[in-house]
N, C-alpha and C positions, 0 to 999 in steps of 0.2 A: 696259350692253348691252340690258339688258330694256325699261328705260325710255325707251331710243334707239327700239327698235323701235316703244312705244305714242309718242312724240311723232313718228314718222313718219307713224304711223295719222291721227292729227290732222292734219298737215302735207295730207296728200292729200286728204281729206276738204276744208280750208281752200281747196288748188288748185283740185278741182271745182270746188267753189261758186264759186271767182273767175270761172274758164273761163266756168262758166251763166249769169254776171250778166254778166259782158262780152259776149256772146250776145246775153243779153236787152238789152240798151245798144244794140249794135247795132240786132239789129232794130226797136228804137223809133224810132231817127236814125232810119231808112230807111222806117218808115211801114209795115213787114210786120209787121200787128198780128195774123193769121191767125198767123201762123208763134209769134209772141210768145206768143199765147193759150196751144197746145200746151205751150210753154217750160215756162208758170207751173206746172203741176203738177210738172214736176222740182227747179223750184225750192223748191215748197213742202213737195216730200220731202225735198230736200236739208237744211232747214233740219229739220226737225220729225227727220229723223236725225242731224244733229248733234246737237239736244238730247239726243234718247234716250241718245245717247252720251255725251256730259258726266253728265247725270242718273246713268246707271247707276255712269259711272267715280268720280261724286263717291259713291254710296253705297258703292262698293267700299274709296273711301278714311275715310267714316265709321267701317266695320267695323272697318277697320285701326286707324285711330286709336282708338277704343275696346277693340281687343284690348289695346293700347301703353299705354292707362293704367288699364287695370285688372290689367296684367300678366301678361294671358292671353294665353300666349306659345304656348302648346300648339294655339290655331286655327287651323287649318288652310284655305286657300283650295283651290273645286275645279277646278282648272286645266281638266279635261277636259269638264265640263259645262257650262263658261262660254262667253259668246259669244267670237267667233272675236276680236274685237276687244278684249277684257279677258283673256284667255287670257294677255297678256305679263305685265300688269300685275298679276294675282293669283300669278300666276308669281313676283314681284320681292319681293308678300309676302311670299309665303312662306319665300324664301331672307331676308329681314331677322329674319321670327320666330324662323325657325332659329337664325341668327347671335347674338338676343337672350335666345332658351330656352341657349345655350350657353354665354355668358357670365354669366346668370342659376344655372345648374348649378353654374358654377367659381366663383363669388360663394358658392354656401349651402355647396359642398363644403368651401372656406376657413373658412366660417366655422363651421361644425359641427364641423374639426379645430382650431378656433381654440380652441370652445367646450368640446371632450371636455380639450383640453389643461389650461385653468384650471381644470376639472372635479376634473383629477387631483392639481394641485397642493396642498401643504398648507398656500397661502396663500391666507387669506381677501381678498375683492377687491369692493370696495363703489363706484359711479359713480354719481353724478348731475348736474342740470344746476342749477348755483347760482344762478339769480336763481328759479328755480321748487320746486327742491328736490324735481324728480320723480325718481324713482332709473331710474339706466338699466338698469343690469344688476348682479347681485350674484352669486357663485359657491355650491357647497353646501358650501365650508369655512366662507364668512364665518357662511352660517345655523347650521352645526353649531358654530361657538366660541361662538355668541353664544345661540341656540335662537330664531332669530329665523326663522319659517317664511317670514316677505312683509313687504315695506315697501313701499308706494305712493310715500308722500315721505321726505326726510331727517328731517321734523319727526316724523314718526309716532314714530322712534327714542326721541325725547326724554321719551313715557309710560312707555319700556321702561327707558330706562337714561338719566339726565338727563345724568350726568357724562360718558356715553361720548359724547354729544349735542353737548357744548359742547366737549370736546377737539376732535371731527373739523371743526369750523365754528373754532375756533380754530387747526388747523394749515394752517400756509400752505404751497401747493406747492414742492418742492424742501425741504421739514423731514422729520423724524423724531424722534420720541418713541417710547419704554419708557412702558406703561402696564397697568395690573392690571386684567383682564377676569373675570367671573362669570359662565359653565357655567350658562345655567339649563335647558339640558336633561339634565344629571347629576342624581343623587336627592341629591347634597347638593352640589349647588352649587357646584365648584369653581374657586378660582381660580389664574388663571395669569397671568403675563406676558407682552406680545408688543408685539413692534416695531412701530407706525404710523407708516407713509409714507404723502406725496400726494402729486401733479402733477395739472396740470389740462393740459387739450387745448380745440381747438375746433374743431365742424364744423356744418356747415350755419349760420351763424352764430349758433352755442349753445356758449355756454360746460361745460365737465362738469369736476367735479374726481371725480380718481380715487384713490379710498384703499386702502392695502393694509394688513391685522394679517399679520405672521408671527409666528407663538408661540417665541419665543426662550426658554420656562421651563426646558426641558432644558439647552438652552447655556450659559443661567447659571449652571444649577446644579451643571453640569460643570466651569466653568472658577471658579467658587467652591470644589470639594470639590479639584481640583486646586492653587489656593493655600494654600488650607489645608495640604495634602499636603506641598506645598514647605518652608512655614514651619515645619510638624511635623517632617519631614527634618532642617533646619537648627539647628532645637532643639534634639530630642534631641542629636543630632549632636556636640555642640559643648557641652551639659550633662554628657554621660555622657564625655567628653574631659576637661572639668575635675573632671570629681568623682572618675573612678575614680583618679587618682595624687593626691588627695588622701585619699578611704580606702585606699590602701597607704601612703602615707607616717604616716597615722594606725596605722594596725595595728604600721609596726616603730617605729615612736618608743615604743608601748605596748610592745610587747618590749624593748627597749634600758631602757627607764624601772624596765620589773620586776627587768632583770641588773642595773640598778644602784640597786636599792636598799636595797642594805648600807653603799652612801653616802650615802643621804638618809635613812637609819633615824636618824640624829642629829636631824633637827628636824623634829619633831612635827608632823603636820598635813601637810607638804609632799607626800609621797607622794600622799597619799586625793587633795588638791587637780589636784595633776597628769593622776592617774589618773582623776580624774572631769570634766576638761577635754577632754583627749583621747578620753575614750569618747562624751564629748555630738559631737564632729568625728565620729568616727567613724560614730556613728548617724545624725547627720544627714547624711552623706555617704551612706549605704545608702538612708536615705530618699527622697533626692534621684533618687538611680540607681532605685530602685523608680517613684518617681515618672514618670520619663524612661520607664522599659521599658512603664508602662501606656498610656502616648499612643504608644508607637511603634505600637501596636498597631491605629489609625487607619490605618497606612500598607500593613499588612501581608496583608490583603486585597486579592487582582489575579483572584484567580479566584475562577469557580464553578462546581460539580459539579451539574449541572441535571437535573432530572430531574420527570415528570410525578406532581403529590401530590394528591389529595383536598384541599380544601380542609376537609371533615368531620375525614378525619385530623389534621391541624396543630390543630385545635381540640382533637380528643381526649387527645395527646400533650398540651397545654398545660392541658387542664385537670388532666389525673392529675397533674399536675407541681407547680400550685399550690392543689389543691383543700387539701390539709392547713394552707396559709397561708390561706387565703380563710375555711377551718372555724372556725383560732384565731383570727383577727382579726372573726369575725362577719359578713363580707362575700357579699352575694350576685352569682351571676354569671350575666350570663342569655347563652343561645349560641342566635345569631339565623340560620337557614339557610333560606334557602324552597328551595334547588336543593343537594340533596344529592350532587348529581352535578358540581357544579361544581369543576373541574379549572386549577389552576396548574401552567407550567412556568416551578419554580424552583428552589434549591439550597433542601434540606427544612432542616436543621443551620443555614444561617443565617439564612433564615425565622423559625424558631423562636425565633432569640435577640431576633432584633427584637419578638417579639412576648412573649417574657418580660419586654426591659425594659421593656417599653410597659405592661404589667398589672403590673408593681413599679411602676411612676412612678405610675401610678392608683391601685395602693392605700395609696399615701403620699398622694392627694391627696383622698382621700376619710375619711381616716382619724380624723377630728374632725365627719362628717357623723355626723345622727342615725340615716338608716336608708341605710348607702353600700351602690350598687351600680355592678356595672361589667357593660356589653353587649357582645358579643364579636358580630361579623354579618360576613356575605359575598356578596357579589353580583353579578351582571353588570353591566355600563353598556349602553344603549342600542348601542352600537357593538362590542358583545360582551367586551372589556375588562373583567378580574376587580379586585375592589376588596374590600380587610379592613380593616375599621371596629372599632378600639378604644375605648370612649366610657365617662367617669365623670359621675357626678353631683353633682363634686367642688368646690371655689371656684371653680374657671375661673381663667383668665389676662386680666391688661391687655393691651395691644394694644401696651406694647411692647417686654414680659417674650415675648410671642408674637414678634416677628421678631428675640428672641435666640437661641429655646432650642436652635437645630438649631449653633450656634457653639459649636467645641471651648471648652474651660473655662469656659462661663458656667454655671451651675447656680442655683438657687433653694432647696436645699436646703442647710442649714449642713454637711454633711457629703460634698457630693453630688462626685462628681470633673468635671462637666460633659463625659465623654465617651459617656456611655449614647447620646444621640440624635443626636449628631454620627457615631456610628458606624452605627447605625439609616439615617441618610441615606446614606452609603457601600455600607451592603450596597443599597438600594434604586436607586442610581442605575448601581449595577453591573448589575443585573438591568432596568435600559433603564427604571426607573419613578422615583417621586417619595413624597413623605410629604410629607404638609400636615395643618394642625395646624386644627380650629374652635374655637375657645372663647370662652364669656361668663363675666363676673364675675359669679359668685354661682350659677350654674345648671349647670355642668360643663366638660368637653372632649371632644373628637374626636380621635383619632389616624388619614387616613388611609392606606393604602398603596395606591397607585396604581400596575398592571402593565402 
């Protein structure tokens, strides 16, 4: 309608001048060159006004245009200042800026709820465009799993982390890989495991592939401590089934053997042999059921009595506890706190035991050093997250005696029952954390507990 009205403005303007020049036509046929002369100044206003008017409407529509690609949607035309004849047309402006500042609006508003949302998410999320390898957008989980502040290209990745460099340029869209990342904005580095997925998209004709980590290390580790659980269940189960009617059947066959041996007192030897048959069943039947009742004890942990402790406290209880073993074995123990104020909410009683068997395992593994010591420390993470750090300076582990030890009955010690640290992981994964383990051969371990 606006633009109807300014192509009217023109239309009339175009009529006059036809009118004047048909006029002027005439009076030339006709030889009225007095009358003609008069003419020519209307015609030469008429013309030198069109111009003015094109002129003006073309700068009218520079501005515009210039608003439109620079994006400056907020200029404003001023209708009322303008001549009467541009009056429509900046008018039509302004109603397009409108319409463009609008859509513009519901564009950033999308996309700022687009942006808060991956913000929130605790999946990291890495794009860029693969023939250039400029990163388009990355979110602050991927920087926080990885402590990666900025990446310009995909290539920069590859001085930080080679191997994470070559997976994500080797998974192809529509895959998924399990892959072990390294924390290097934690103080010791930790790692975890997490799902990588891609797909790629394409817009403006640029290719982007889109990678995602989700950190699946909790979920493993849940539905690992839950098989265990099962298989432990089913063991005992089905061990302390056959063994226990086998120590009663041992126990009365030894009663029945004693009433009758006023009839085996005739041949020498036979009694003792019997008798020391039956009792080796029998013991080793008690054994067995011993055996059985200590692993059920994996299972028997469902709750915890939670409660806010000093982290200074749990140190202090543990050290009165083994200071007298630390004394006779020569062992020094240093206890490392910068923040004495530092607060865990967790069950204090099973706390504890994780962290006696943690300090028995280290002073069996330092116990052939020349000068063994163990560090006891605690601290926050960047993300406010409490961490208690066990450490010897003991033989250390191979790498891959390390992803046995947390597995019920594997042990390293001739006498060891291999349930100390498989329980350790239990009470820790019930309290929503993790234990991971650092060690070098030759230079010690790390035990940590992650809350």
């Amino acid at each position: 309608m606006i633009f109807k009205r300014y192509q009217e403005r023109i239309l009339i303007r175009v009529l006059f001048m036809f009118l004047t020049l048909s006029l002027a036509s005439f009076l030339l046929v006709k030889g009225l060159y007095p009358y003609l002369a008069s003419l020519v100044p209307v015609i030469i206003y008429q013309l030198v006004d069109f111009y003015n008017f094109h002129r003006k409407a073309q700068l009218e529509v520079d501005q515009f245009v210039e608003s439109i690609h620079y994006r400056d949607f907020s200029r404003h035309f001023d209708v009322k200042e303008a001549p009467l004849e541009l009056q429509s047309l900046r008018q039509g402006f302004n109603e397009i800026n409108s319409t463009f500042k609008l859509i513009s609006r519901e564009k950033e508003t999308q996309y700022q709820y687009l942006q808060k949302i991956l913000e929130l998410v605790n999946t990291g999320i890495l794009s860029y465009e693969r023939e250039t390898g400029e990163i388009g957008w990355m979110n602050e989980s991927f920087k926080n799993m990885l402590g990666v502040p900025y990446l310009k290209t995909i290539s920069s990745l590859e001085r930080r982390d080679g191997a994470l460099y070559q997976e994500i340029l080797n998974l192809r869209p529509g895959d998924s890989k399990i892959i072990s990342l390294t924390n290097a904005l934690t103080k010791d580095k930790s790692v975890f495991k997490t799902l990588m997925s891609a797909t790629a998209f394409s817009t403006d004709g640029r290719i982007y592939k889109l990678v995602a980590f989700q950190d699946v290390n909790e979920a493993l580790e849940e539905t690992e401590a839950k098989s265990w659980q099962r298989l432990l269940s089913v063991m005992t189960h089905e061990i302390m089934n056959s063994v226990a009617p086998i120590s009663s059947l041992a126990e009365t066959m030894l009663y029945r053997l004693q009433e009758s041996a006023r009839i085996l007192s005739n041949q020498p030897g036979a009694l003792e042999d019997l008798e020391l048959g039956i009792g080796t069943i029998r013991k080793r039947s008690e054994g067995l059921l011993k055996f059985a009742e200590t692993y059920r004890s994996l299972n028997k942990i469902t709750t915890l009595n939670l409660s806010r402790v000093y982290a200074r406290d749990l140190f202090e209880t543990l050290h009165v506890l083994m200071e007298p073993t630390l004394l006779q074995k020569n062992i020094e123990m240093d206890i490392l706190l910068t923040d004495t104020d530092l607060m865990l909410e967790v069950d204090a009683n099973l706390i504890e035991q994780v962290l006696i068997n943690l300090v028995v395992n280290a002073i069996d593994a330092v116990k052939e050093r020349p000068e063994p010591l163990l560090t006891l420390s605690a601290y926050a993470q960047p993300n406010g997250k409490p961490v208690i750090k066990v450490s010897d300076n003991g033989q250390g582990m191979s790498p891959e005696v390390m992803d046995n030890i947390f597995i019920p009955f594997f042990s390293t010690k001739k006498t060891g029952s291999g349930i100390g640290l498989s329980l350790c992981k239990q009470i820790l994964l019930l309290h929503r954390g993790t234990i991971q383990v650092q060690s070098t051969e030759g230079v010690g371990s790390s035990f940590l507990l992650l809350f």
